[in-house]
Each structure stands twice: as C-alpha cells, then as structure tokens.
N, C-alpha and C positions, 0 to 999 in steps of 0.2 A: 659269215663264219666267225667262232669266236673261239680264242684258244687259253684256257685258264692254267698259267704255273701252279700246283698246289706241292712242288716241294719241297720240303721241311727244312730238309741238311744237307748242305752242297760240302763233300769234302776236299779239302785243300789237296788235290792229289798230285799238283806238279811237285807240290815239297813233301810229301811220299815218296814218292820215287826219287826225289831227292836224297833222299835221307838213305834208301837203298841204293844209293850210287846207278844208279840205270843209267845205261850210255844216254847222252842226250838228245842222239835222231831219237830214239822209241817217247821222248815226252810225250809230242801231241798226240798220238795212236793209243799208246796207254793209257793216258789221263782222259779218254771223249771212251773209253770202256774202261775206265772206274763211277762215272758218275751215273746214277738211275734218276730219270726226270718222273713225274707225275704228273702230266697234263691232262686237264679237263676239258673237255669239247662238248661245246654245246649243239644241241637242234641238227646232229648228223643224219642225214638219210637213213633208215631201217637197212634198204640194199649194200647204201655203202660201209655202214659200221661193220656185216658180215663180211665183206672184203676185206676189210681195214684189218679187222680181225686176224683172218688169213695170213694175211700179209705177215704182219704183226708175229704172230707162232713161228710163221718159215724162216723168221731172221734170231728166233730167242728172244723177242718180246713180248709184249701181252697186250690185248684190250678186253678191259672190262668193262661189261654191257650190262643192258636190262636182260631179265628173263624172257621178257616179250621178242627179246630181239629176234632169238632163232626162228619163228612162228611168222615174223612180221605185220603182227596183227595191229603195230602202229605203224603210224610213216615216220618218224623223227624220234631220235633216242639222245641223252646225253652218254657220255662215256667218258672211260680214265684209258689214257694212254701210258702205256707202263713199258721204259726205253732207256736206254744208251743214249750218249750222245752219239755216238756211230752206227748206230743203230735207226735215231733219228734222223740221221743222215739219207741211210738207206729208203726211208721209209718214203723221204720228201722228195726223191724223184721217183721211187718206182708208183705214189699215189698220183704223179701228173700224167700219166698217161689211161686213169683210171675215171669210170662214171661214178653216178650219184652222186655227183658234189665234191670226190676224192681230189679232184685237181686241185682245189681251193685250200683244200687239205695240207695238199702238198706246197701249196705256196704259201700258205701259213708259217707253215715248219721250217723252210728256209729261210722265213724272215726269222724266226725265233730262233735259228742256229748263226744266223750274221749279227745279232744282237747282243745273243751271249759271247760269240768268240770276239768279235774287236770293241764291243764297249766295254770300260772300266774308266770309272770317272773317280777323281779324286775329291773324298768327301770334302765339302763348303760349308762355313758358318755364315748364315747372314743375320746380321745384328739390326734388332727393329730400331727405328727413329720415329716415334710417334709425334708429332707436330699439332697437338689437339689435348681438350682438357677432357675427352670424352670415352677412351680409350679402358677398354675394359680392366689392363693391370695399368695403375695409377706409376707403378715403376717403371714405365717405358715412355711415359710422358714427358717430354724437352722442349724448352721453351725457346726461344733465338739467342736469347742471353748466354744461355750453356751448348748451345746444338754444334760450337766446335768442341768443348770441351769433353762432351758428352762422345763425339764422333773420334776425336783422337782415342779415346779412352779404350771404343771397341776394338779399336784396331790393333792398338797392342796389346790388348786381349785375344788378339785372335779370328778377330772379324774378316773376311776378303769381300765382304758383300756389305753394303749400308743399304734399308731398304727405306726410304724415307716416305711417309704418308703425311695425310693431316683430316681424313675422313675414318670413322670409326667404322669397318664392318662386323659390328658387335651380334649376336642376335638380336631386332628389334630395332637397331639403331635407326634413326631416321637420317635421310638425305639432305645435305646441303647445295646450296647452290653451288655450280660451276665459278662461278666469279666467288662467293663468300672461301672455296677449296683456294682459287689461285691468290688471292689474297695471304689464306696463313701462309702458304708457301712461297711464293715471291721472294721474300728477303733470305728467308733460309739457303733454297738454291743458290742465290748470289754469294752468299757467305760460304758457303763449300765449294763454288766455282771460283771464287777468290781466291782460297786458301789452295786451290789444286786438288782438294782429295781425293779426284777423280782418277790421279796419278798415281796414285797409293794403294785404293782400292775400286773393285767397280758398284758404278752408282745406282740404286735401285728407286724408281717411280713408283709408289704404291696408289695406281690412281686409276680409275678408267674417262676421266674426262680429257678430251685431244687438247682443250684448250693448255691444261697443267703440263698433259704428258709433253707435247712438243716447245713450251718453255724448258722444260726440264732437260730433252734430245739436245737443246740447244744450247745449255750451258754443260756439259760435261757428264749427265747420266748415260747411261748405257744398255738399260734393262728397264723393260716397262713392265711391272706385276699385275698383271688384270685378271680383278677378282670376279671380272664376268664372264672371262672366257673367250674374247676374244670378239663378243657378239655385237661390237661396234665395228663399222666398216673404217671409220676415221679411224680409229683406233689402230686397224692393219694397215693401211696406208702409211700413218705418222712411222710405225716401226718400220716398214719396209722402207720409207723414204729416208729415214735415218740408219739404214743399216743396225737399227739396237736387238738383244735380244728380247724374246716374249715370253713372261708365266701364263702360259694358258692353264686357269684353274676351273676344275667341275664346282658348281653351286645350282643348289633343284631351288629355283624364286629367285629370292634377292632378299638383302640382309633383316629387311621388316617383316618378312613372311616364312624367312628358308626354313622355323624351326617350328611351323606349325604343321606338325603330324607329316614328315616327309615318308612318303612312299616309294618304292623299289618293286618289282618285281625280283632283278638281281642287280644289285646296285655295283659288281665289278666289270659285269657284264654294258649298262647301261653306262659306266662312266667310260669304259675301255670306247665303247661306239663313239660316244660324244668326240674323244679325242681324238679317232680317225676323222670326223667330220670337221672339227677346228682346225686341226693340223693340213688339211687338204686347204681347205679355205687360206688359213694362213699363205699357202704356198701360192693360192692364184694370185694372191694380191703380192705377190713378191718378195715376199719375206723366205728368206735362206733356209732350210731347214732342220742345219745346224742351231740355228741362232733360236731354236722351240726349248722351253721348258715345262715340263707338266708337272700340276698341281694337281691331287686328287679331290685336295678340298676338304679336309677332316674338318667336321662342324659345321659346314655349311652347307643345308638341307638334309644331314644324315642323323639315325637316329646313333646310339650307343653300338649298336649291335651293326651299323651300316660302317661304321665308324674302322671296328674292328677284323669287320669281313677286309675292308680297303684295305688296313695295315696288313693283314693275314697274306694276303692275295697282291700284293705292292711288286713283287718280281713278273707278275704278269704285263705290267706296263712297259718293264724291259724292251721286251718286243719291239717298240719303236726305236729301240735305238736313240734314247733322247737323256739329257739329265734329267729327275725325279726330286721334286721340290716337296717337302714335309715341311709346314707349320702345324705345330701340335702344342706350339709351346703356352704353359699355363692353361690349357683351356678347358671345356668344362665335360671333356672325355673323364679327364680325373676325377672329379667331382662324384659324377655319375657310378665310378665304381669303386670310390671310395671320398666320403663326404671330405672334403678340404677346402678350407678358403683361397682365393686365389693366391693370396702372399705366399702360403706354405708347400704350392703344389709345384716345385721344380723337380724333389726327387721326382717324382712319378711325369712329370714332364724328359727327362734325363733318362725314365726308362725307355719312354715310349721311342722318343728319336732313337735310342740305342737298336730298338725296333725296326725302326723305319729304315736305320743303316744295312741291317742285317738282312731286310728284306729289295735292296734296290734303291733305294733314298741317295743321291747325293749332293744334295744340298741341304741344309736345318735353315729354319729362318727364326730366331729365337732372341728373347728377353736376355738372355743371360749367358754372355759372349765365355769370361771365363769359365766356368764351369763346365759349358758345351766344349770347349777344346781342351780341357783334361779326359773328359769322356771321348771326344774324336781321339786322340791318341793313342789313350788306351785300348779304344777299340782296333784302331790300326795295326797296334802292335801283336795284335793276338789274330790278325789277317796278312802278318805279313812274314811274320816267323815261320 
C-alpha cells in the first residue's frame, strides 16, 4: 500500500488562532479542523475504494475515484483522499476494522498522522568537503593544506554538518579503488580528529567503502552518507557497530550508468518502497531507527521531470517519521531548465533547497554554507511568525 501527500499549502493555524486569542485547550481540536490534506492512494481494491468512499462522505470528507469505480469493472483503482486532520483521524480506525485491503489503509494513516503531529526537525546545513580533484563544481574541492582552514570557515558560516568525501559521484564518474579512496583520506580524518572538530560539529563520511567508513567511526565522525543506499551489508554492520547515523540515499545503477535513460513507472511511488525496504534492513542489522536519514537522490538515476515529481511530492517521505536529506546543490536539475554553467547556478540552487525546505527537507547538503543560512533564516522566520 502506498500513500502519496499531494498537498500544496499547509496553513500555519496554531498562530491563527493565535492571533484570535482562542483559549489554549481548543489549539489542538481547532488547528487538526483547519487543515485539508490531499492524499493519493495508489492500486486500492475497486470494493474497497466504494467503502472508503462511504466512509469518507459520513464524516464530511470526500474520495475521489475513477469513473469505473461505481461499476467495478476493474479491480484496483488510484484515488485522492480529501480530509481533515480529524477527520483523518477518524478514518484510520474506523478503515481497521474494514476488508479489501481497508486495514492497511488504516494503518497507513496512522503512521502519517504520528508523523506529521510529533516530527518537526530543525533545518541543517551540511557543508560539502570534497577531498578530490574530480569533483563536478571545482569550488568544493580542498586539498589537506586548507581542509582546516576550509572546515573552520564552514562552520562560522553556518555549517552543523561537514560532509567529507574523496570519490566523485559525478554522472559517469568512474570508481576508484578502496585503498586509492582511503589513501586521500587518511590524513585528512587525522587532521580533523586532531583539531577536535568533531566537537564543534558532526562529522560526515561521504563513502560507501567499510574499509574508509570505519577508519572514519573511529576517529570522531558520526554520520555515514551512503550513496548506495545501504546495499552493503558491511556497510550496516560498521554503522550499527558504531552507533553512527545513516544517509540512506535512492540511486536507480551507480554513478557510470545512473543517467543513461533512467526509467520509472512512478518514481515517488518506487523510491517511497525502496526506503521501506532499506529502512527495515537497516533495523535487522541493528542500527536505531532514529539514527536513519533519507536521501531521495536528485540526480542520481532520475530524469528532469523524475527529479521534480520527488521535490513536488518530498512530504510524502514524512511518513517515516525520519529527517529528509536534499542535495540539490549546483547540480544539473538547473541546467536542464534553465541553461547555466555550474559557477553561476547557486540562485537556482538557493531556490530549489528553499523547495526542498517547504516541502519536508531538513537537512541541505551544499556548496555554499553562507548563503544557505541567510536563506534558512529567512525562511524560518516566515514559519515561525
């Protein structure tokens, strides 16, 4: 079962009623009947959408169906669920007691109503540390000589995250050896585990090789960023054995192949599945489930248009209950809908995250620490007035 947010405009309604002085018990009852959700449900039984329906009208909400539905002359229909949050409330136990599939239904909706009421994360900049002369913006590239100077610099800019790599996942890039990887980076880690900066801020492993990642666990990082997704078993072991957190990120191939002619059926649909399936994995091998962060992957294996549905559709991810990692920065999303070379495309890098924010994002992983945190601010401020 698969439950797609298609949302537009969540309005601020605790400080609505604020504003109109409403005693403070009526907050939560008012504000979960100010807001109308728009969920998309995919592949519902034909029997149970007519139920759902029912249901639906008897509380003042709606679903909208196929035409075919009343008829049932298919068996599986998509649908828009059209609801309250107290409404969805209602909906998600009186669907558990219900057939065709309705219980799933209902245990859908309960995970997306404990998702939206207690998670709110506070947005994060993570500032790239590229460790490589191969690296697609030539501006993120630091050598050992500057990599504290470089590393101090983000932070009073703004950074709470370092994410440091030394392998390009460019499109097309090719793979280096594991040993040629922990070579560039060897001295570096030592150098930021010297200086403490793991004290300062937390340290991020841009790597999917166990040999790097667990040198890295071992001097003071924190966060392993794996841009495969998790699909190394070493890989969830080293993180569970270290207590660190995990970027589980979507990628259809691997960085030599992702961007030849990626295919979807529906690619929020297929990315949403993947992360139930990593995420569970994750968890047999130990690792906390707090300690997950999801990557959707902009750019790797999607096309423009796969790109955009993701950012559209990014509060669907919610659901898990997990932080929501956006790299989007510089890269060649811009390009694509508006020709730029990569030096020039921070405006349109600076929109998109502001995007990403808007929609469930909260972490940025970005080239260009200050900038990103006069845009986090100002965005904050206009979510929090």
């Amino acid at each position: 079962m698969f439950i797609r947010d298609i949302t537009e405009l969540e309005k601020k309604s605790l400080n609505i009623l604020k504003k109109v002085n409403v005693d403070k018990g009526a907050y939560t009852i008012l504000s979960r009947k100010m807001k109308t959700y728009l969920l998309y449900i995919s592949d519902l039984n034909v029997y149970g959408a007519n139920i759902l329906k029912q249901d639906a009208l008897s509380i003042g909400a709606d679903l909208a169906v196929p035409k075919n539905a009343v008829t049932c002359s298919v068996k599986k229909v998509d649908a828009i669920l059209i609801a309250s949050y107290r409404q969805l409330e209602i909906l998600s136990k009186k669907e558990l007691i219900q057939p065709f599939g309705l219980k799933e239904i209902g245990k859908e909706l309960k995970k997306f109503l404990k998702a939206y009421k207690y998670q709110e994360f506070e947005p994060k900049i993570m500032g790239v540390l590229n460790i490589n002369k191969d690296s697609f913006f030539d501006g993120s590239r630091f050598g050992i000589e500057n990599i504290l100077e470089s590393a101090n610099k983000m932070i009073k800019e703004g950074a709470s995250i370092l994410d440091v790599g030394a392998v390009s996942s460019r499109p097309k890039s090719k793979y280096i050896s594991e040993n040629e990887e922990f070579n560039r980076l060897k001295a570096v880690i030592q150098i930021l585990h010297r200086d403490k900066i793991f004290e300062r801020v937390d340290l991020s492993i841009d790597s999917y090789s166990p040999k790097v990642i667990e040198f890295a666990l071992q001097n003071g990082f924190s966060i392993v960023n794996d841009i495969t997704g998790l699909r190394n078993d070493e890989v969830a072991k080293l993180t569970a054995k270290y207590g660190a957190k995990i970027v589980i990120m979507h990628m259809q191939g691997n960085p030599a192949t992702m961007q030849d002619n990626p295919q979807y059926l529906d690619v929020v649909k297929e990315v949403y599945l993947y992360f139930q399936e990593m995420i569970e994995k994750a968890k047999r091998f130990g690792i906390d489930e707090k300690n997950i962060i999801l990557d959707v992957g902009i750019g790797f294996g999607k096309t423009l248009q796969h790109n955009i549905e993701l950012l559209q559709s990014m509060k669907t991810f919610e659901t898990f209950g997990l932080p929501i990692l956006a790299g989007i920065s510089r890269k060649s999303i811009i390009d694509k809908i508006i020709p730029t070379p990569i030096s020039e495309r921070l405006p349109g890098t600076l929109a998109l995250h502001q995007k990403a924010l808007e929609n469930g994002a909260s972490i940025l992983r970005v080239h260009d620490v200050k900038e990103h945190k006069q845009m986090v601010e100002i965005w904050k401020a206009f979510h929090t007035i």
